[in-house]
LOLO-143772 format. One line per field, with one value per atom (N, C-alpha, C, CB): residue number from 1; residue in one letter; x, y, z. Coordinates in steps of 0.2 Angstrom, whole numbers. Glycine has a CB too. Layout:
LOLO-143772
k [NUM, ...]
r [A, ...]
c1 [X, ...]
c2 [Y, ...]
c3 [Z, ...]
This chain:
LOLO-143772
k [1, 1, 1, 1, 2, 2, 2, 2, 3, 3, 3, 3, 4, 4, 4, 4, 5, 5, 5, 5, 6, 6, 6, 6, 7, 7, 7, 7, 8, 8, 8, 8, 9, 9, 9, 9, 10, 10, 10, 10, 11, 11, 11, 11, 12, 12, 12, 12, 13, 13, 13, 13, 14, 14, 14, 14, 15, 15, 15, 15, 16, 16, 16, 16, 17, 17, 17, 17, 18, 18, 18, 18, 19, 19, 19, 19, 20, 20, 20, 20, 21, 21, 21, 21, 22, 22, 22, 22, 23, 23, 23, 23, 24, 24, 24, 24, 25, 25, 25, 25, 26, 26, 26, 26, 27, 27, 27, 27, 28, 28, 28, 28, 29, 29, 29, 29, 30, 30, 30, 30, 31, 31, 31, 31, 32, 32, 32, 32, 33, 33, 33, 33, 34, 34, 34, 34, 35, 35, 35, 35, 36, 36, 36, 36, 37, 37, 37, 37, 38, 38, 38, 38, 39, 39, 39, 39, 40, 40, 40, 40, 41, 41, 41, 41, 42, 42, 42, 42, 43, 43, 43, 43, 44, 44, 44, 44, 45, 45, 45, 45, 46, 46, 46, 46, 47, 47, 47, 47, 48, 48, 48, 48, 49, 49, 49, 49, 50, 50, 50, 50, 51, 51, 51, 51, 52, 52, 52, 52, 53, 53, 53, 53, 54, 54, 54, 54, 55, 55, 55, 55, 56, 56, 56, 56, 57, 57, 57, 57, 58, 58, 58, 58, 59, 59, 59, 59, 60, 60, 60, 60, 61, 61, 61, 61, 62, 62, 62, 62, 63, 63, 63, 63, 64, 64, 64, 64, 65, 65, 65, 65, 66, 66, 66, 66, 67, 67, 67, 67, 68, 68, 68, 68, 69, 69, 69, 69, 70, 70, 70, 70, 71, 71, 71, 71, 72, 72, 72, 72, 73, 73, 73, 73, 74, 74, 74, 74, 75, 75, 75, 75, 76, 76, 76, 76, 77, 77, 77, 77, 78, 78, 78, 78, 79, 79, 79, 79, 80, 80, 80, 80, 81, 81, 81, 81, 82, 82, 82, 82, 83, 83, 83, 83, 84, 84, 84, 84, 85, 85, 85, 85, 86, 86, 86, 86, 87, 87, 87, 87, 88, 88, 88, 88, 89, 89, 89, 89, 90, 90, 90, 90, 91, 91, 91, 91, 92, 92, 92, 92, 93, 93, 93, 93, 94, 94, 94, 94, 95, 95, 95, 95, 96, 96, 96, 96, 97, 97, 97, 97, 98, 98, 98, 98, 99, 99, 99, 99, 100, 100, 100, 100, 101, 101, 101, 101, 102, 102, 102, 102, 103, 103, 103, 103, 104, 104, 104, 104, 105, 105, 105, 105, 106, 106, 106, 106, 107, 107, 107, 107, 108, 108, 108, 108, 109, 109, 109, 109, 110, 110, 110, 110, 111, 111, 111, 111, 112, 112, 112, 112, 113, 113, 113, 113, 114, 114, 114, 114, 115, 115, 115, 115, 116, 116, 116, 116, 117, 117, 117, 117, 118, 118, 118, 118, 119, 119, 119, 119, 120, 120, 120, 120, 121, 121, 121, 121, 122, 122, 122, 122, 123, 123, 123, 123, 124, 124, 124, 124, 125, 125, 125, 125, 126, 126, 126, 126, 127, 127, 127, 127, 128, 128, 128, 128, 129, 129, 129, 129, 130, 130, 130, 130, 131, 131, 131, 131, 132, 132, 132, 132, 133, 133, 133, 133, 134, 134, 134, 134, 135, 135, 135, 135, 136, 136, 136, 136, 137, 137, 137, 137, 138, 138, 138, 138, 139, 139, 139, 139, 140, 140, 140, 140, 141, 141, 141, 141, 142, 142, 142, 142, 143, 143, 143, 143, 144, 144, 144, 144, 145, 145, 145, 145, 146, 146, 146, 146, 147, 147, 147, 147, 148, 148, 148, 148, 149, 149, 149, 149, 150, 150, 150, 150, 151, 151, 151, 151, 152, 152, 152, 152, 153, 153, 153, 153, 154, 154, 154, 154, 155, 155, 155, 155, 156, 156, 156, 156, 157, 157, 157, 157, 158, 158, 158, 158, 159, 159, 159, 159, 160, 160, 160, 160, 161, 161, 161, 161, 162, 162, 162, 162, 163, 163, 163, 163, 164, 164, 164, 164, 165, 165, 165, 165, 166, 166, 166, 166, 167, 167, 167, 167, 168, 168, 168, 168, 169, 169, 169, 169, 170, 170, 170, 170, 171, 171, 171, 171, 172, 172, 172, 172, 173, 173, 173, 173, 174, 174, 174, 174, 175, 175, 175, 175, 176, 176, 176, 176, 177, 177, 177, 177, 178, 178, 178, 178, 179, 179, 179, 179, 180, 180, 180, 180, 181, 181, 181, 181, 182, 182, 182, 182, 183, 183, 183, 183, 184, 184, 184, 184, 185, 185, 185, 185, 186, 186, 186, 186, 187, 187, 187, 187, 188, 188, 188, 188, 189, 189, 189, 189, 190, 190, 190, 190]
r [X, X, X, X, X, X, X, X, X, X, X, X, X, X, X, X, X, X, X, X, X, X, X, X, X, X, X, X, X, X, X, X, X, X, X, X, X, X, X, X, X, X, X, X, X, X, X, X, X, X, X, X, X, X, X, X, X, X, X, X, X, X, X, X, X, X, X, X, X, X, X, X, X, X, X, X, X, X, X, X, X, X, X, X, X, X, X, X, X, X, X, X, X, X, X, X, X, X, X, X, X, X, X, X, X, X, X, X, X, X, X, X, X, X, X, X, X, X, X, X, X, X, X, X, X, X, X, X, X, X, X, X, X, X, X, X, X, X, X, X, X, X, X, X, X, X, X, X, X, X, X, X, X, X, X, X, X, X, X, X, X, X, X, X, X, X, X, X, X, X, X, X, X, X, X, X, X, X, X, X, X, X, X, X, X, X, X, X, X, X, X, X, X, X, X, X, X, X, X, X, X, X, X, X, X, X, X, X, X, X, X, X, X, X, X, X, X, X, X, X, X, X, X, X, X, X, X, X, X, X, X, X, X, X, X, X, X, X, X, X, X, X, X, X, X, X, X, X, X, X, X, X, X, X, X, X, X, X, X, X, X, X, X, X, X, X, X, X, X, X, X, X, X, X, X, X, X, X, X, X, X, X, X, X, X, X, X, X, X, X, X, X, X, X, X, X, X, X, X, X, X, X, X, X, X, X, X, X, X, X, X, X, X, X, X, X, X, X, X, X, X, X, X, X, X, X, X, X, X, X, X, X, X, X, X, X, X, X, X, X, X, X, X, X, X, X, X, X, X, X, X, X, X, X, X, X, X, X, X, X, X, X, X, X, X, X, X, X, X, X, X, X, X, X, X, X, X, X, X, X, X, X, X, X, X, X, X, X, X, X, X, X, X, X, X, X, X, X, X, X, X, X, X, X, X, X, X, X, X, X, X, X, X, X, X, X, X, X, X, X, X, X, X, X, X, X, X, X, X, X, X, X, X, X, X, X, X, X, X, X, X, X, X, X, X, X, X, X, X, X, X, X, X, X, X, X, X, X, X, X, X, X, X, X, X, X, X, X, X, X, X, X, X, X, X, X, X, X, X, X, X, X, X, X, X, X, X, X, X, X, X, X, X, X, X, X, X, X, X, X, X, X, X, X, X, X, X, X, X, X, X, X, X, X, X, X, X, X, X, X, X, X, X, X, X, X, X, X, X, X, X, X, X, X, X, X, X, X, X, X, X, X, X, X, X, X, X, X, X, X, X, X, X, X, X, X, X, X, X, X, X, X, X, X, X, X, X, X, X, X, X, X, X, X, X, X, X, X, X, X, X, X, X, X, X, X, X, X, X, X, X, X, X, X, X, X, X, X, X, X, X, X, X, X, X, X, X, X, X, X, X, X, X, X, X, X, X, X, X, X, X, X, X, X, X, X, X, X, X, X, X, X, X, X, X, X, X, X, X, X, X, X, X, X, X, X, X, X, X, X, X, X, X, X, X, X, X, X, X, X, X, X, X, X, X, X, X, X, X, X, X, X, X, X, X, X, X, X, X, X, X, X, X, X, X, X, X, X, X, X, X, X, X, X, X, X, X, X, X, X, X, X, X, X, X, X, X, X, X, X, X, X, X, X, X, X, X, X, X, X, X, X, X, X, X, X, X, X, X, X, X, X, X, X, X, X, X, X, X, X, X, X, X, X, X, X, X, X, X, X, X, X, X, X, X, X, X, X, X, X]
c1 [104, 112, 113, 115, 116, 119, 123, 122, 125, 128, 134, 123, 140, 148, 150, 155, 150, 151, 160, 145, 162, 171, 170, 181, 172, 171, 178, 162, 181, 189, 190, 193, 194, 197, 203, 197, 204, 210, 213, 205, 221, 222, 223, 233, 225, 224, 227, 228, 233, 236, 235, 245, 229, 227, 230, 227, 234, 234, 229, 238, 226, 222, 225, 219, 233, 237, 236, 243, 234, 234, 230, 244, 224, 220, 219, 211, 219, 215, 220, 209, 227, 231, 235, 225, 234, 238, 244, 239, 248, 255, 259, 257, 266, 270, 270, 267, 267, 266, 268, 257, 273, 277, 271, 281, 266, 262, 255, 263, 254, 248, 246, 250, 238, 235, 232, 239, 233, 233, 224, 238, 220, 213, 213, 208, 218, 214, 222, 209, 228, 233, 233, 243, 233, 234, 227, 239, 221, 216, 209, 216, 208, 200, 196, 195, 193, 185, 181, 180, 176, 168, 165, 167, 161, 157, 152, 149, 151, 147, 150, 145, 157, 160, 159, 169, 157, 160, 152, 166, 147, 138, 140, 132, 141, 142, 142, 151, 149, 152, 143, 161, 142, 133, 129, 128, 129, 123, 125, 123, 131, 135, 131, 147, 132, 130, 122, 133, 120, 112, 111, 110, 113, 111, 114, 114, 117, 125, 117, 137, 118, 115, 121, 108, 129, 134, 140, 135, 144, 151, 155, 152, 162, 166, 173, 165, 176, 186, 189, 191, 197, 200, 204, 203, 208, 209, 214, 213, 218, 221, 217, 226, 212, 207, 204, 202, 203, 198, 202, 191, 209, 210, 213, 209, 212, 212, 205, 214, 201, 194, 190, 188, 190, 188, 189, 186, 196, 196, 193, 206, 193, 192, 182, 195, 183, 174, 168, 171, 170, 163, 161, 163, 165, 164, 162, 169, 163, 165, 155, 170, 152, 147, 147, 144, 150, 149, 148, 160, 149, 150, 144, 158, 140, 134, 130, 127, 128, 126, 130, 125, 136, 139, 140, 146, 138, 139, 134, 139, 128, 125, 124, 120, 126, 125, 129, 125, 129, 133, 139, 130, 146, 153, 157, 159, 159, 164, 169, 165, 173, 182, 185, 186, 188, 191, 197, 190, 199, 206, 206, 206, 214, 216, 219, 219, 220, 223, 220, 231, 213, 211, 208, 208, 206, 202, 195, 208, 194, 186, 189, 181, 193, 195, 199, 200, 200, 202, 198, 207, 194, 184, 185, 174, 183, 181, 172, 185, 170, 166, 160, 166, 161, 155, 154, 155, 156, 153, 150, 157, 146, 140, 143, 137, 137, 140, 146, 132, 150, 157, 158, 165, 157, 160, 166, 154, 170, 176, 175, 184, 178, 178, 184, 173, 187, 192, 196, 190, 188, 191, 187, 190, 190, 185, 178, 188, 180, 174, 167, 175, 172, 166, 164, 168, 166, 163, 159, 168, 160, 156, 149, 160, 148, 143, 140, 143, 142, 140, 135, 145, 138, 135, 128, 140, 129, 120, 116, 123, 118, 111, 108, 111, 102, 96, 99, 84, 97, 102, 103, 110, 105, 106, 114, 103, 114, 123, 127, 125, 131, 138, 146, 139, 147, 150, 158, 145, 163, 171, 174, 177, 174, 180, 187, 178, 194, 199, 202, 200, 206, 205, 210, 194, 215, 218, 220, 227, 223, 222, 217, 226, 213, 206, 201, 202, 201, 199, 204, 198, 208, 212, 212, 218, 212, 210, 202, 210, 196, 191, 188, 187, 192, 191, 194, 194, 201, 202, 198, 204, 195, 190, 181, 189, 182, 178, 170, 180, 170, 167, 165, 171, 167, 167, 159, 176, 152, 149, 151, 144, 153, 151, 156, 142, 159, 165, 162, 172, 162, 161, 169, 157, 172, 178, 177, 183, 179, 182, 190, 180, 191, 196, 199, 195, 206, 208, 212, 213, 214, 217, 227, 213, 229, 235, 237, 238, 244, 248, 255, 256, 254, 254, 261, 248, 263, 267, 268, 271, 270, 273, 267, 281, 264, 257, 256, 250, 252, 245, 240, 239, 241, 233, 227, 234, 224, 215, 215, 209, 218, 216, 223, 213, 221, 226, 231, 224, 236, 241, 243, 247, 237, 236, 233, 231, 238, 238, 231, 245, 227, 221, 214, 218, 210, 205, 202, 198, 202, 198, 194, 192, 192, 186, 183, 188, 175, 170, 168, 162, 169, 165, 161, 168, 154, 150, 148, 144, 150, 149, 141, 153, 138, 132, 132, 131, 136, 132, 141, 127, 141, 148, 146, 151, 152, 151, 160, 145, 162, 166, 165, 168, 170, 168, 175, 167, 175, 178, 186, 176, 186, 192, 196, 191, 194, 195, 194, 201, 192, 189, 184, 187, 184, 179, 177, 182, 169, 165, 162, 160, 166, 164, 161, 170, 154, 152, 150, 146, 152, 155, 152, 164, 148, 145, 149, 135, 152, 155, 150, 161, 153, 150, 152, 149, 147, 147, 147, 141]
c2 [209, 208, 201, 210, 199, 192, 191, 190, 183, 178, 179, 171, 180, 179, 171, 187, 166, 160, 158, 154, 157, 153, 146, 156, 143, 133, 132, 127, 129, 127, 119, 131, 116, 109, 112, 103, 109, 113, 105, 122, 108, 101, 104, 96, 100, 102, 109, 96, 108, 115, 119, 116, 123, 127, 127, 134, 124, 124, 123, 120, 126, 127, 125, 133, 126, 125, 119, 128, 119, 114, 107, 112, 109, 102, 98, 104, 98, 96, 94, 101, 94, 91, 99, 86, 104, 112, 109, 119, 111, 110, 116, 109, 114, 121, 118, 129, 113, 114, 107, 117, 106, 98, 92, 101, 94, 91, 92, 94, 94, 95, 86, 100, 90, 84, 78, 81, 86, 80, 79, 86, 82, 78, 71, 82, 69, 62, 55, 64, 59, 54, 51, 59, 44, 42, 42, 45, 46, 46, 43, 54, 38, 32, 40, 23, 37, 43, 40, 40, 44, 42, 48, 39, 46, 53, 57, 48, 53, 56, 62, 51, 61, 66, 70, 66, 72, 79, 80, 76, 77, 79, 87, 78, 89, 99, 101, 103, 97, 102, 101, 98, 97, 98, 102, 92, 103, 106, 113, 104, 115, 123, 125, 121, 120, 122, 123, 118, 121, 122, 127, 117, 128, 135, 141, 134, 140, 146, 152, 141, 156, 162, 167, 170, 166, 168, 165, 177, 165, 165, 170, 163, 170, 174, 171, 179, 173, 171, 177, 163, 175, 179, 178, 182, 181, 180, 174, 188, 171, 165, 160, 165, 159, 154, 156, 155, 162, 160, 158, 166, 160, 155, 150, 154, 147, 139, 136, 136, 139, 135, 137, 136, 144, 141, 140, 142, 137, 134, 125, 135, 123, 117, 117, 118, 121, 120, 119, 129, 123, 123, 116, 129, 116, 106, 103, 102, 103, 99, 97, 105, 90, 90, 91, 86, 87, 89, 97, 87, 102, 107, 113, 109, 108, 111, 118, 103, 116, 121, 129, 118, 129, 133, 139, 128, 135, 137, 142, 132, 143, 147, 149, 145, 154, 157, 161, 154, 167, 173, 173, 181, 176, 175, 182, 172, 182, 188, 187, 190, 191, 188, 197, 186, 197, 199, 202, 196, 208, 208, 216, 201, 217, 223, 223, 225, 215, 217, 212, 216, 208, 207, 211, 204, 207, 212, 209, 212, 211, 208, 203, 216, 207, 199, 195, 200, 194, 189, 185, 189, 187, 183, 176, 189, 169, 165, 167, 157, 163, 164, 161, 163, 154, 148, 146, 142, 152, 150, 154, 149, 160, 162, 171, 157, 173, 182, 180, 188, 184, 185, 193, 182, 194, 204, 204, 209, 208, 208, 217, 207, 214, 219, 219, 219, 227, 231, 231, 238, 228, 231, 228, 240, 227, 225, 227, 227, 235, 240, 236, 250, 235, 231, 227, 228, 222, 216, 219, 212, 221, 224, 228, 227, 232, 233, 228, 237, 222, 218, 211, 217, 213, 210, 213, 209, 217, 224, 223, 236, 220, 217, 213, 214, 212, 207, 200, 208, 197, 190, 185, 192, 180, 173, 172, 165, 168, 167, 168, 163, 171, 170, 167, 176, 161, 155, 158, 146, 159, 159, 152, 165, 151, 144, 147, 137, 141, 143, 150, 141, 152, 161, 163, 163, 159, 158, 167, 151, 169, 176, 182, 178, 180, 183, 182, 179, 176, 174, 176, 166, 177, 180, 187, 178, 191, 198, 198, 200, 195, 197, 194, 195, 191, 188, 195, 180, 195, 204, 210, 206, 209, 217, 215, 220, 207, 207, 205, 211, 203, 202, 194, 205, 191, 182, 181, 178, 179, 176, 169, 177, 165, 157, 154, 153, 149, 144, 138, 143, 134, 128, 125, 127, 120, 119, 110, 122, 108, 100, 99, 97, 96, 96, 90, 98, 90, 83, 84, 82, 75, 75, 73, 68, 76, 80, 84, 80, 83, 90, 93, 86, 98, 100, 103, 103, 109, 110, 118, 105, 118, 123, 124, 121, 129, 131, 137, 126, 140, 144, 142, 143, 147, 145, 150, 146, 146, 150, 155, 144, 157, 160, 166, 155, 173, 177, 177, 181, 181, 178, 186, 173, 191, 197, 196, 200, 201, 203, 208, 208, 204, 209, 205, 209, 208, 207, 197, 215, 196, 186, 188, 182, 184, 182, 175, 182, 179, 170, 167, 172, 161, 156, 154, 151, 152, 148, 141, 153, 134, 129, 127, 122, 128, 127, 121, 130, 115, 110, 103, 113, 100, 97, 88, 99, 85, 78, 76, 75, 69, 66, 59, 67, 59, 51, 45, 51, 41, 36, 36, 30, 40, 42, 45, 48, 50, 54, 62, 52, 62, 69, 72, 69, 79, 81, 88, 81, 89, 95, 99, 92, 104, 107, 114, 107, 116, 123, 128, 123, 134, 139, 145, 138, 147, 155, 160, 156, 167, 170, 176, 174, 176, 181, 185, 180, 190, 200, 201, 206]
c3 [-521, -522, -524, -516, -528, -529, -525, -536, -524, -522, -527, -521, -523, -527, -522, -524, -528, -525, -528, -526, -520, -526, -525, -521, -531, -529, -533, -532, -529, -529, -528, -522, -531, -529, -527, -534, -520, -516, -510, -510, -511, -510, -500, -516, -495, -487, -485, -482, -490, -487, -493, -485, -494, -499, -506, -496, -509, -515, -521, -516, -527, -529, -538, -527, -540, -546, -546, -547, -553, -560, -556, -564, -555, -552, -558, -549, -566, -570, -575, -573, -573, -578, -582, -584, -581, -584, -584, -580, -589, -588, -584, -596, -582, -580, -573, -583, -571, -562, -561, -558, -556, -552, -551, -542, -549, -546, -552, -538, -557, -561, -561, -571, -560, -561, -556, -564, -550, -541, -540, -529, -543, -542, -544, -546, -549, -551, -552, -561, -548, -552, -542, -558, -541, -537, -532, -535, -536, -531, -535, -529, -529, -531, -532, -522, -538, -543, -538, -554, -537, -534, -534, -527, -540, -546, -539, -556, -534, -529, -526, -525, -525, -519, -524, -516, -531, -539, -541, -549, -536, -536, -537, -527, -531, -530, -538, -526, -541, -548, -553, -554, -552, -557, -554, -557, -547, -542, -545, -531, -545, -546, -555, -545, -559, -564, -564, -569, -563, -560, -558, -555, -553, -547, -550, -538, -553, -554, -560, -562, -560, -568, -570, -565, -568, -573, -569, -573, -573, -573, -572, -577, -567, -566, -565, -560, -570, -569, -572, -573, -569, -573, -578, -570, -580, -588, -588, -592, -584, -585, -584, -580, -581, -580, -587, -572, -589, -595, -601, -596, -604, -605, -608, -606, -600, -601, -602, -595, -599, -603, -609, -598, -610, -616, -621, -617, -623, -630, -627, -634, -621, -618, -618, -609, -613, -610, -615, -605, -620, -624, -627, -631, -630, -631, -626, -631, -621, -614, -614, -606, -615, -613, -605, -616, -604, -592, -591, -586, -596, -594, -598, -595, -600, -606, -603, -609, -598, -594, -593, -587, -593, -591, -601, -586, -605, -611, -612, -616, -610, -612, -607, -616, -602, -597, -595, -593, -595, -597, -593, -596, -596, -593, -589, -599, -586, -583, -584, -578, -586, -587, -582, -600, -578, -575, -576, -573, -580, -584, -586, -594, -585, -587, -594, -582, -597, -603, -608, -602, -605, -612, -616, -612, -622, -629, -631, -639, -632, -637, -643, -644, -646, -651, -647, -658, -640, -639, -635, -637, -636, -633, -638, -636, -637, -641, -641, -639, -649, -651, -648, -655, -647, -644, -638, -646, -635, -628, -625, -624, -629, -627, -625, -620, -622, -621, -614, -617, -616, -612, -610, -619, -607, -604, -601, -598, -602, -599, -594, -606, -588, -583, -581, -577, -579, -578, -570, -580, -566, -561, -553, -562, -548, -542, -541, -536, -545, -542, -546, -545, -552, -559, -555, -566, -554, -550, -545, -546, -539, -535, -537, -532, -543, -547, -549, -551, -552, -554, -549, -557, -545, -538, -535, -532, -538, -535, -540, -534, -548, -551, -548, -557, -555, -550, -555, -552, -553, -555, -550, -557, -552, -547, -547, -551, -542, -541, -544, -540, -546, -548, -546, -549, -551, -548, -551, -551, -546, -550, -549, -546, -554, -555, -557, -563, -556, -555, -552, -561, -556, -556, -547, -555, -547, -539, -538, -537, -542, -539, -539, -541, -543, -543, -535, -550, -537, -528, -522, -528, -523, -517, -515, -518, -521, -523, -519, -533, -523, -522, -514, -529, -511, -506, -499, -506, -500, -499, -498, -504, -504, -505, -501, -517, -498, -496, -499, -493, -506, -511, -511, -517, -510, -510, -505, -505, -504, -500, -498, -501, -503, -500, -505, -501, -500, -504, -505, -501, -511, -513, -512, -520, -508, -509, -509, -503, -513, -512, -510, -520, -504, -501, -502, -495, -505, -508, -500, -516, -500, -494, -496, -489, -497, -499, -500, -502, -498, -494, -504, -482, -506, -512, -511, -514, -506, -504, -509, -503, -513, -516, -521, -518, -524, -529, -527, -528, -533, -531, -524, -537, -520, -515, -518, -505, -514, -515, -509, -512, -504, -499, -498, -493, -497, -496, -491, -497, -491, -487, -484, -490, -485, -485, -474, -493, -472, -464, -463, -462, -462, -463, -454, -473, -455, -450, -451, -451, -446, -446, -451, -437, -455, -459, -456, -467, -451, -449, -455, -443, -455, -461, -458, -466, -460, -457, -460, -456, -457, -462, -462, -461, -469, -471, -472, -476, -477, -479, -477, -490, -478, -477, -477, -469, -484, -483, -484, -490, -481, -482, -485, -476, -490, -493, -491, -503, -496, -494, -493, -498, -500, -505, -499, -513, -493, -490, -493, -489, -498, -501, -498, -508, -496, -491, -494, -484, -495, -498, -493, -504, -493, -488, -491, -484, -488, -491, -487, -494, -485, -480, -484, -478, -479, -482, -477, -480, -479, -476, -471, -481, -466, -462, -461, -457, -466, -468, -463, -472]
């Protein structure tokens, strides 16, 4: 069975919208506007392209990236490494060309077959209601989060707001830097 990994930049009170500058949102752009860089706390986001053997978002997340990503050298790894896009209303012709094999799946259940190939991790970036859905149905094993230290208030979150049974996280790995940004990696306990 593969490893479903979610890795999110998420501000303290779970906001997950527009970390990278999107437009349409009050506050786009809270990873980097008012906050000191230190390329060390954003190690993970390389370690993730490394370790990761696919990709999984949903169709709003994908896109935004890929008319972005493929160019993107920081993101060269992620180019040739097969995609999931997650969507009841995308098409084939709306697949871009250069960023490698792309399969569009219909449905949780898909995902969940897809998690019972042989294969290495599969890494969901952005995708706030995909991850909220697939964390629901109990699909998510481990969260990469980078935790900014600000309170965002109104956004997308990452985590569902669905009345349902505790979910235990178990913290695996965890660093704090100067900035106050804190990386925290949490495997869920099936």
């Amino acid at each position: 069975m593969r490893t479903l990994i979610s890795t999110a930049f998420v501000s303290l009170d779970g906001v997950v919208e527009a970390p990278g500058g999107e437009p349409g949102y009050r506050n786009s752009g809270w990873t980097f506007k008012d906050m000191e860089f230190l390329p060390e706390a954003f190690e993970i986001k390389g370690r993730e392209q490394t370790e990761a053997a696919a990709m999984l978002m949903g169709r709003v997340s994908y896109e935004a990236f890929s008319p972005v990503w493929p160019g993107m050298e920081e993101f060269a790894d992620y180019k040739v490494m097969p995609k999931y896009v997650v969507s009841t209303t995308l098409t084939e012709e709306d697949l871009v060309t250069d960023w490698g094999k792309t399969t569009i799946l219909r449905s949780l259940d898909e995902v969940a077959a897809l998690k019972e190939t042989e294969g290495g991790p599969i890494i969901v970036h952005g995708s706030a209601a995909l991850n909220r859905s697939l964390s629901d149905a109990g699909l998510i094993d481990r969260y990469h989060l980078l935790v900014f230290p600000l309170l965002l208030g109104a956004g997308k979150r990452l985590f569902s707001d669905t009345d349902k049974d505790t979910q235990k996280l178990k913290l695996v790995e965890h660093k704090a830097y100067a900035n106050g940004l804190q990386m925290n990696i949490f495997d869920v306990v099936h």
